[in-house]
Structures are given as structure tokens and as C-alpha cells.
N, C-alpha and C positions, 0 to 999 in steps of 0.2 A: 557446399561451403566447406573448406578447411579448417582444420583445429584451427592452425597458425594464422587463418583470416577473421575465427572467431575469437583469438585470441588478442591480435593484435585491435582490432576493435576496441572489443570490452577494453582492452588497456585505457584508449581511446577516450572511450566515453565515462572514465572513473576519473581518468585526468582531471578532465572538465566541468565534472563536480562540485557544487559548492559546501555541501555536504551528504552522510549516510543518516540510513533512520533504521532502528530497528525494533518490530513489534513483538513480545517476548507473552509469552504462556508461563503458566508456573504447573499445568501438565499437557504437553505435547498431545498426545494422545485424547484431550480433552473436545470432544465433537462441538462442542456449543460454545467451548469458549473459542475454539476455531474459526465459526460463525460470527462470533462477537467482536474480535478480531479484525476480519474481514470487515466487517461493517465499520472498525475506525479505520479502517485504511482506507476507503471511502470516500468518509468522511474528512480525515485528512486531507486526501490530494483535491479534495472540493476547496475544501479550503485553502490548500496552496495554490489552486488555480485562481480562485478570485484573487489572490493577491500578484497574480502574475508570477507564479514559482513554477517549474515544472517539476514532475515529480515521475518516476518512474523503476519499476520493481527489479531487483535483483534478484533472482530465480537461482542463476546459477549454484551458488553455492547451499541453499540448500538443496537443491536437487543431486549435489553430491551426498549430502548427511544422509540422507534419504534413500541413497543407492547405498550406501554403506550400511547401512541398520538394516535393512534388506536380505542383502547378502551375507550381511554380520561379518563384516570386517569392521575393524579398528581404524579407520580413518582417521585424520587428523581434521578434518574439517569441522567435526562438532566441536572438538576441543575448540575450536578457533573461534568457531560461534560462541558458545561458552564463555570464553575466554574478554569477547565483546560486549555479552550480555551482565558481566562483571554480578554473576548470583541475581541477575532481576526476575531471570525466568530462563525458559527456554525460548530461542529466535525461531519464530513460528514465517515471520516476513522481515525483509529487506527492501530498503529501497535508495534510490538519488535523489539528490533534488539539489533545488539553482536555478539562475536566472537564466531562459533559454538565450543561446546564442546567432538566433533569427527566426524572426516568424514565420510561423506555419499558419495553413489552410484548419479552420474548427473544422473538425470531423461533423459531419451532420446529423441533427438535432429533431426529432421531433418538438411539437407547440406542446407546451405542458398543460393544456384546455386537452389534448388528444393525447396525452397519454395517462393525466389525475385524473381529470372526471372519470376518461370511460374505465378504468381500472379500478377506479374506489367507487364509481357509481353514486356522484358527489357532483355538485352545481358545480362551476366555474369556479368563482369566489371562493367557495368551502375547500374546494383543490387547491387553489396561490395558498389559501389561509394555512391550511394541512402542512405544503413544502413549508414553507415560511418558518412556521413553529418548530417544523423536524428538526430543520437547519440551524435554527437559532438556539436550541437546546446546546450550540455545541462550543464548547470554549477550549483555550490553552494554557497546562499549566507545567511549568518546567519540562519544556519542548515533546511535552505528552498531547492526548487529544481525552477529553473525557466526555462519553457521552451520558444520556439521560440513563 
């Protein structure tokens, strides 16, 4: 694939965006709050899914910040994250989201009886119960996601 076809793309698919999201650290470098992180992004696109939102990551641009601190060049792209993170943290994740522009095929699923029970070693019931409560722990407050 071509810069210019990955380029013209990504153009593409930012266009048609209904909006960006960004999940900020206040230290980059922080392993667990990386983890923590990752778990409301999650969580989030769970939740954008049941509501019929799709939602999807923007990699690119930090994987320039990231080749730049690397190499320790002065890029301009952290500036730019920065600059979007307006002092909330540091942009650890990116993403889209919007109403999809046609439906697609669900990607396939296992039965969640075959993947709670035999995973938590957990009756039936006690697994729905377990999902249930995870998921319910989780609200929205000023277009954040806060977990338990």
C-alpha cells in the first residue's frame, strides 16, 4: 500500500467522522495507568456499541510521537497532541466515532456460558451475574467514561 493510498484514505475516513476522542495520562510512561486506560477504552467502545456508535482507534498519530521520542527528534506531533489534550494529560489513545454508514457482518462471538464459566470456573448464572455487574459499574460524565 502507498503513503498517498494510506493517505488519501485516513483523509477519507476523518471526513466521515462524527467525532474524535482522546484518552489522556497525566504520566505517559505510567504502566498501570496504561492498563487502566486501555480498560476504558474498552469499555467505552462497549458502550458505544450498544448504542449503535461505531467507534475506532487512531494509531496513527501517536505512533509518530512515539517514533519521534525514540529517535529524539522534536516533532511537531506531540506538540499537536498536547495542544488537543488542552493540560488534561498526556494523549495515551485516539479514536473516531459515529453513526456507521452501512451495516456490517458481527465479527464472531463466542456463548458467554463458554467463555465466563470455564474462565472464572463459575456456574452459568454466577457468569451473566459477574458480566452484568462489570458492565454496569460503568457510567458517563462529561463525555468521559468512569470506571469502578
Amino acid at each position: 500500500m502507498s503513503g498517498r493510498y494510506w493517505l488519501a484514505n485516513t483523509r477519507a475516513q476523518l471526513a466521515s467522522a462524527a467525532g474524535f476522542g482522546l484518552i489522556v495520562l497525566d504520566d505517559i510512561d505510567d504502566r498501570a495507568g496504561q492498563v487502566a486506560k486501555g480498560r476504558i477504552w474498552q469499555r467505552l467502545q462497549l458502550a458505544m456499541t450498544r448504542e449503535g456508535i461505531a467507534a475506532l482507534p487512531l494509531n496513527q498519530v501517536l505512533e509518530m510521537v512515539e517514533r519521534d521520542r525514540r529517535l529524539d527528534q522534536n516533532g511537531a506531533w506531540a506538540e499537536t497532541l498536547d495542544g488537543l489534550a488542552k493540560k488534561a494529560g498526556h494523549v495515551t489513545f485516539a479514536f473516531r466515532f459515529g453513526r456507521p454508514l452501512r451495516n456490517v457482518p458481527q465479527s464472531a462471538r463466542r456463548a458467554i456460558n463458554d467463555l465466563m464459566a470455564k474462565r472464572l470456573n463459575l456456574g452459568i448464572t454466577t457468569a451473566r451475574t459477574t458480566l452484568r455487574q462489570a458492565l454496569g459499574r460503568m457510567f458517563f460524565v462529561d463525555c468521559g467514561v468512569v470506571g469502578d
